[in-house]
C-alpha positions in Angstrom: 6.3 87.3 -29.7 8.9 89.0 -28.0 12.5 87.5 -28.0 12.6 87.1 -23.8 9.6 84.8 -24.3 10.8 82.6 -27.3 13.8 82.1 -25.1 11.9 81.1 -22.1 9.7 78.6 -24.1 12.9 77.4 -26.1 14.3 76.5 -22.5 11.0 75.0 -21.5 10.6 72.5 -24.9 14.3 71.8 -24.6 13.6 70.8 -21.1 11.0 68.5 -22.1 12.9 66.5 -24.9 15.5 65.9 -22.4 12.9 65.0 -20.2 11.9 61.5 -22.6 8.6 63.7 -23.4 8.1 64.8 -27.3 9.4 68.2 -28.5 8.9 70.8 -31.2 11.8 72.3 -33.3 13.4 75.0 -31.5 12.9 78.0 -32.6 16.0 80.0 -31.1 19.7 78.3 -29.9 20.2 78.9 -26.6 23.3 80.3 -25.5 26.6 78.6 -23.0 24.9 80.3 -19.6 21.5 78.6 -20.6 22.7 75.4 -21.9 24.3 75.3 -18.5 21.5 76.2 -16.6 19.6 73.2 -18.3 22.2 71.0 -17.3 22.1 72.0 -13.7 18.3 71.4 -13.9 18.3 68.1 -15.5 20.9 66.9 -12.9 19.2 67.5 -10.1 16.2 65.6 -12.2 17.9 62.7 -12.2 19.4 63.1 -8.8 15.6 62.7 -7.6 15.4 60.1 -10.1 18.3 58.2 -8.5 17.2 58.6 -5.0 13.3 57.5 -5.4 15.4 54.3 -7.6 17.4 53.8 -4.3 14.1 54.0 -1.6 12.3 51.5 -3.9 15.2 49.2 -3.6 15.5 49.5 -0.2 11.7 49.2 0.6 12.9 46.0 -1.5 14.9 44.7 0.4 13.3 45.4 3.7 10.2 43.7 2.0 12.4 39.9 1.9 14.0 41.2 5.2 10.2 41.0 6.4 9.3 38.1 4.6 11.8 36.2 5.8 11.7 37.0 8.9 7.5 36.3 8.9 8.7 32.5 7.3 10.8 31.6 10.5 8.6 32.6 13.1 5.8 30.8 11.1 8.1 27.6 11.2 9.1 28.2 14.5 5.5 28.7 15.5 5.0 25.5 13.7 7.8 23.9 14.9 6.4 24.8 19.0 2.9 22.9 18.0 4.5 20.0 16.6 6.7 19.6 19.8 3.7 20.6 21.8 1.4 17.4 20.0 4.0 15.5 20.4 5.0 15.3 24.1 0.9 15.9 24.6 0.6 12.3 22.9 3.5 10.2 24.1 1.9 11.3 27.7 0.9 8.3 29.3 -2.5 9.2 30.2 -2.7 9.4 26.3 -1.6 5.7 26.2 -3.5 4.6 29.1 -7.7 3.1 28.8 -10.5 2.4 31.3 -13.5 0.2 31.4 -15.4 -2.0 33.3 -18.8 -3.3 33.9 -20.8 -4.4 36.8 -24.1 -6.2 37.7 -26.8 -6.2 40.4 -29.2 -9.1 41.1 -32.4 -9.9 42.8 -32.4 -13.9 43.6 -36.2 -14.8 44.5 -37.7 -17.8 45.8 -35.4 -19.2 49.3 -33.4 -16.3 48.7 -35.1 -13.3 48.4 -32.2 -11.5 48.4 -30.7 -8.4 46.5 -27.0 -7.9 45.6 -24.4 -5.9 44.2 -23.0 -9.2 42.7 -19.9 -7.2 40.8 -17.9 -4.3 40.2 -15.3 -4.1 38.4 -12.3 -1.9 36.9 -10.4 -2.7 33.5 -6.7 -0.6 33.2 -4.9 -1.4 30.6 -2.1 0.3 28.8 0.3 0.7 25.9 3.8 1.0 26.7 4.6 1.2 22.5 2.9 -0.3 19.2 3.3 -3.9 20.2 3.8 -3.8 24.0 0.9 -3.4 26.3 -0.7 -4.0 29.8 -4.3 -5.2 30.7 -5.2 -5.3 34.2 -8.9 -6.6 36.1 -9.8 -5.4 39.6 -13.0 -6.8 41.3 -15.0 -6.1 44.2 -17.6 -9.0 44.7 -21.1 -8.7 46.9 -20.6 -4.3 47.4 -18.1 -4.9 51.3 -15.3 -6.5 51.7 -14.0 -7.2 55.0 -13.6 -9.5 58.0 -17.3 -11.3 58.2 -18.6 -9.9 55.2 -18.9 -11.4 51.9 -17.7 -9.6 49.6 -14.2 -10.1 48.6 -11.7 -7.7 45.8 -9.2 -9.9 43.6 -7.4 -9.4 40.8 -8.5 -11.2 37.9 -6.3 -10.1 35.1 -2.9 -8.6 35.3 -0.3 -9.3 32.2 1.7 -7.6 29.8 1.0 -9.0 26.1 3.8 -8.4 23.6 3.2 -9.0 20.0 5.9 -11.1 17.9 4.3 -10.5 14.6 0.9 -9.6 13.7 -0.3 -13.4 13.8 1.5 -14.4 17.1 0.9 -12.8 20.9 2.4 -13.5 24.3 1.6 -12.7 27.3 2.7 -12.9 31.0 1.3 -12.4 34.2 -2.1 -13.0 35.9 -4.1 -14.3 33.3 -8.1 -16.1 32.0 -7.6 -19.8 31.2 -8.4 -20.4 27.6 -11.6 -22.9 28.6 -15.2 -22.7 27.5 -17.6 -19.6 26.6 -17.3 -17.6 29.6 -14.5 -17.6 31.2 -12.5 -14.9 28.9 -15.6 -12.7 28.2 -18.6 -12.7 31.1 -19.4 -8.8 30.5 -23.4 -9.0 31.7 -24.8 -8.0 28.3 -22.8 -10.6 26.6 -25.2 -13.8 28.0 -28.0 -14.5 28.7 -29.6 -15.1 32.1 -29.2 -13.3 35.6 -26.9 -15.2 36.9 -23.7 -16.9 34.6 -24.4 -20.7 33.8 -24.3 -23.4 36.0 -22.0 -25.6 35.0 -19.4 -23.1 33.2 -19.2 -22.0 37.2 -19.2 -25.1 38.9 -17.2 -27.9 36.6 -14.8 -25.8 34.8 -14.8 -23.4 37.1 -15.7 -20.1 35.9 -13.9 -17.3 36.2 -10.8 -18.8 36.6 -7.4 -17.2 36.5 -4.0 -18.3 37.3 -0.7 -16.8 36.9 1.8 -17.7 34.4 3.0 -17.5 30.4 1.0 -18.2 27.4 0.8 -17.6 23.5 -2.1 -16.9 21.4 -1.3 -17.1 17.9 -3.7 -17.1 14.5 -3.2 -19.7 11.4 -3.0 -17.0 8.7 -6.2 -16.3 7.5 -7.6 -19.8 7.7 -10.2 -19.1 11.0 -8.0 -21.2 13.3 -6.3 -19.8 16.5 -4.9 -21.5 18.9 -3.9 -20.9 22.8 -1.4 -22.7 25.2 -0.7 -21.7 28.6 2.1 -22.7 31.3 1.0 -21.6 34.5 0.0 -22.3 38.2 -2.5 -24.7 38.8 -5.4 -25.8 41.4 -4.9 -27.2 44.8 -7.3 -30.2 46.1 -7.1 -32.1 48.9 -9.4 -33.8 51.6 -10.4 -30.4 53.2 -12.1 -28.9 50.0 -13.1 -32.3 49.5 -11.8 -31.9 45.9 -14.2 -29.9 44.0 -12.4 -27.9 41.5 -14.1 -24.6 42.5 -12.5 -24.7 46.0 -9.5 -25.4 44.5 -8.6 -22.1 42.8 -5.9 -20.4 44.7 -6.4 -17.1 42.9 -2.8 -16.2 42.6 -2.6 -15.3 46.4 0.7 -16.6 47.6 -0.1 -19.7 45.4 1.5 -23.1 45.6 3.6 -23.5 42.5 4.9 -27.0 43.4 2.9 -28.4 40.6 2.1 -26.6 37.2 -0.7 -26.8 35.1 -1.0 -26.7 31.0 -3.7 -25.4 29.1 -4.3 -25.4 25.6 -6.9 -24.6 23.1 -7.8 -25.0 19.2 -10.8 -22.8 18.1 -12.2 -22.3 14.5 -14.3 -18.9 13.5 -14.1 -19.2 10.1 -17.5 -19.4 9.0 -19.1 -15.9 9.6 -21.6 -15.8 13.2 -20.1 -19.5 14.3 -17.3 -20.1 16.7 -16.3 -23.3 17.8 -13.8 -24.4 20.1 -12.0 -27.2 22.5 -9.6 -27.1 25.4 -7.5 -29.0 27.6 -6.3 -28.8 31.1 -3.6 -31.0 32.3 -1.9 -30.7 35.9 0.1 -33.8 37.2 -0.7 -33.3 40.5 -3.4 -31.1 41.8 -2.3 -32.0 45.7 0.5 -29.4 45.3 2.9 -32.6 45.9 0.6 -33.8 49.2 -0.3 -36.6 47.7 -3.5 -38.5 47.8 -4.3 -39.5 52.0 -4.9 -42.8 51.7 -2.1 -43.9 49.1 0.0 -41.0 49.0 0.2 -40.7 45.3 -0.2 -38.0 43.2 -3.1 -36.9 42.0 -3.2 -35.8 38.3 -6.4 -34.3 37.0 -7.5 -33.7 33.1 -10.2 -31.6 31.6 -11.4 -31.8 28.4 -14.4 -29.1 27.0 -16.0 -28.1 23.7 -18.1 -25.5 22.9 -20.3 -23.8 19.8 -21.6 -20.0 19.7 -23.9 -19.6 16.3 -25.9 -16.9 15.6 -27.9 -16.2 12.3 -30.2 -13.7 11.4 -31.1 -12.8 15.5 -31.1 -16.6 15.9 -28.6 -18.4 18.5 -27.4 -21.4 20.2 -24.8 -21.5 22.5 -23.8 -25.5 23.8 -20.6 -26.7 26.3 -19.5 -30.1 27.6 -16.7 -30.2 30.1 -15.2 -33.0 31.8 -13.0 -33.7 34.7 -11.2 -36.7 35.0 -9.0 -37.4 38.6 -7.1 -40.4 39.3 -6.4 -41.2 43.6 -7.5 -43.1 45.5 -9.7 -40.9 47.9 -10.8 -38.5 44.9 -12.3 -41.8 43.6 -14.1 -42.7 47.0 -16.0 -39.0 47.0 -17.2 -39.6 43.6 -15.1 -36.5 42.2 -12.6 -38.5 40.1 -15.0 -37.4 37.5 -16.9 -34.1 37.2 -19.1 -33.0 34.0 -21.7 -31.0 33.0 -23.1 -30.1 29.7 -25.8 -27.3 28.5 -27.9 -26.0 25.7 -28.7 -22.5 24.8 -30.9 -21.5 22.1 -31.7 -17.5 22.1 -33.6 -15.4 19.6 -32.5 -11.5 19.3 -34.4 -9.0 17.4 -34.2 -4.9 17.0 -36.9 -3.0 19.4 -36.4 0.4 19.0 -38.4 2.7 21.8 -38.6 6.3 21.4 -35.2 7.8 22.5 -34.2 4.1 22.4 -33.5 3.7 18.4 -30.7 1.0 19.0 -32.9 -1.0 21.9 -33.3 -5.1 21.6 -35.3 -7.5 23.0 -33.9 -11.4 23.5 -35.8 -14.4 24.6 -33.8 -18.0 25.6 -34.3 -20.9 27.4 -31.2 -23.0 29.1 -31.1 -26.3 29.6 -27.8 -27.2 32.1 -27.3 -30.6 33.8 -24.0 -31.1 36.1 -22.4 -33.2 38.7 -19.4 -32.6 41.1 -19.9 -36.4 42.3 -20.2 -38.1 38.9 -17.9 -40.9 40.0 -20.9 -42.3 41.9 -22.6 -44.2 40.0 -25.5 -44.5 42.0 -25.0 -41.4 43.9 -28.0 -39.7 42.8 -25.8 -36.4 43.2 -26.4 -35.2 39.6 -28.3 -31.6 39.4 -30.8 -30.0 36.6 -31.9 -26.9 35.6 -34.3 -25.2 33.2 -34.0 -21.3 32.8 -36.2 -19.3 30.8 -35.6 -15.6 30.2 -35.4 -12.5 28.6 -33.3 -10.0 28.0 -34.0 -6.2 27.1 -30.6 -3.7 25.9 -31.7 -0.1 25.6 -28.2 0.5 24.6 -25.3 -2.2 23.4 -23.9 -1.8 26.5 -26.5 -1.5 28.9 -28.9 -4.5 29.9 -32.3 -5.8 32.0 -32.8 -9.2 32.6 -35.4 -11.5 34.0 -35.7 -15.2 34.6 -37.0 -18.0 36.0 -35.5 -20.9 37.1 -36.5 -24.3 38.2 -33.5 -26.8 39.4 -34.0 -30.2 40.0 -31.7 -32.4 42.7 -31.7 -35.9 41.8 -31.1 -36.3 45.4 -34.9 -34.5 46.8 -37.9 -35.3 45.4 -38.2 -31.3 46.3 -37.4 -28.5 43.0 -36.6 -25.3 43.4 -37.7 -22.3 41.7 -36.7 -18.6 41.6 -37.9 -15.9 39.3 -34.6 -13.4 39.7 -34.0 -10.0 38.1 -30.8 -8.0 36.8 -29.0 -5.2 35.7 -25.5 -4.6 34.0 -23.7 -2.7 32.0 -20.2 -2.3 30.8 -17.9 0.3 29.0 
């Protein structure tokens, strides 16, 4: 091997140790000018060494830069939806419900007649967790206006505030706390076409008036109660003191004489409810007086009711009783006013087809009542017998058919009506 070459190779190996690589013995000593030349090399080496160490750490950094950066607009993405949800919930059309129901009837026998009995709008709302609003508009008979039967009232309008999770208020225009159906009348919550007798003519169903009231629950025993300070009814000689006329609907109401309500119900055995109200106003002239004595006229109802239902069986039974004291009240008979009924039903599941939650019910109703019962021999008392059915494709939804036969203890002449409905609610 020629010198020239061992030099060249003794460069190369030398190169290579420096290098971190493994290297042979030398075979020669290179001389200063190589040495140097080596050193030149291997600095420039690590020159690139040093730079490609100084890109990594800057592709470092620029990596967190990125990350970081990627974090906060994640969070402030984030941060946009949140705020987004949030004023998308505390909307009020987020806070704010609608319902209603409504019902049409056919009436057969002397009436022959078909109506739009009812239609009607539920709004209620939520002002926070424990302050709300519930609201009942009404249109009655499809047309309301001048000669025309149909009539629109407001039925419900209060705000209820919650004082702890066993005690409500509420003020406003409001349901008297008084037998089955004057709080819940929905048509595929009873039986029948038409709402029973005596619930509408002796208590009178539905009834509102406008005022304050509590509702409260006695811990977990089944007992609630219900006592109400609020306007009250107005009789006199020209609606000849039948409590029905004498609902003055909250329209520019006389409030010279308030009313109390109260009632005590018990639920706590499961599928039966029973309760009992009370009704006092001291004088239900509006401070008139009675027209032959002049005094007041105070008036007291009393009823009590049971709903049971067991295994698709039910029964459903009121008594309400009106007591008046005047003078005239006690020449029309109407110092006392009652009525009673019984309701036994029987529900069971029907499915049809598309219809897998349908049921069928059957019932009779026995109702007896009279607005003149201070007559003793009046003869004024009335009796009905109502046999029915009702179908419910759907919860909500119902068919109904009945028939009716009324007796007047005052004819010798019954009347009888087969009548159909439909109702619904949501």
């Amino acid at each position: 091997m020629s010198s020239k070459r061992k030099l060249l190779l003794g460069c190369a190996l030398t190169s290579m140790t420096l290098g971190g690589l493994p290297a042979s013995a030398q075979e020669t000593t290179p001389d200063t000018q190589e040495l140097w030349k080596m050193v030149q090399a291997q600095q420039v080496l690590i020159e690139q060494l040093q730079a490609r160490l100084n890109d990594s750490k800057n592709q470092t950094e620029q990596t967190k830069t990125a990350v970081k950066e990627t974090q906060q607009n994640i969070e402030a993405v984030a941060s946009a939806i949140e705020s987004n949800n949030t004023g998308a919930a505390s909307g009020w059309w987020n806070k704010t419900s609608l319902g209603g129901y409504g019902e049409m009837h056919y009436s057969g026998g002397a009436k022959d007649q078909l109506d739009f009995h009812r239609f009607v709008l539920f709004v209620g709302h939520e002002f926070s967790d424990n302050i709300r609003f519930f609201s009942e508009l009404e249109l009655e008979h499809a047309f309301a206006a001048d000669g025309e039967p149909g009539e629109v009232e407001l039925e419900q309008a209060y705000i209820e505030a919650d004082l702890n999770e066993n005690t409500k208020i509420y003020g406003g225009v409001n349901l008297i706390p008084v037998g089955l159906i004057n709080e819940k009348h929905e048509p595929n919550t009873f039986y029948g076409v038409e709402r029973n007798a005596v619930e509408k003519n002796i208590i009178p169903a539905t009834w509102w008036e406008g005022g304050l009231g509590i509702h409260g629950n006695v811990g977990s025993s089944g007992f609630s109660y219900d006592a109400v300070v609020s306007s009250g009814l107005e009789l006199n000689t020209g609606n000849g003191y039948k409590v029905r006329s004498g609902r003055q609907k909250v329209a520019e109401a006389n409030f010279k004489d308030q009313a109390y309500s109260g009632r005590i119900a018990y639920s706590g055995i499961p599928g039966i409810s029973l309760a009992t109200s009370v009704y006092y106003q001291s004088d239900v002239t509006q401070s008139v007086g009675d027209a032959i004595s002049g005094d007041r006229v105070s008036a007291f109802l009393w009823t009590s009711n049971i709903d049971a239902n067991w295994k698709g069986f039910g029964l459903r039974a009121l008594y309400a009783d009106w007591s008046l004291k005047g003078t005239e009240v006690r020449l029309t008979g109407r110092n006392s006013q009652r009525g009673y009924y019984l309701e036994p039903s029987y529900k069971f599941d029907m499915p049809l087809g598309a219809f897998d939650e349908a049921q069928f019910g059957v019932f009779y109703r026995y109702a007896s009542w009279d607005n003149n019962h201070g007559l003793k021999d009046g003869k004024t008392g009335i009796k009905r017998h109502v046999f029915g059915t009702n179908f419910w494709p759907v919860p909500d939804v119902v068919i109904k058919m009945d028939y009716m036969i009324e007796n007047r203890e005052n004819t010798l002449q019954n009347q009888k009506s087969l009548n159909l409905g439909l109702g619904y609610q949501f």
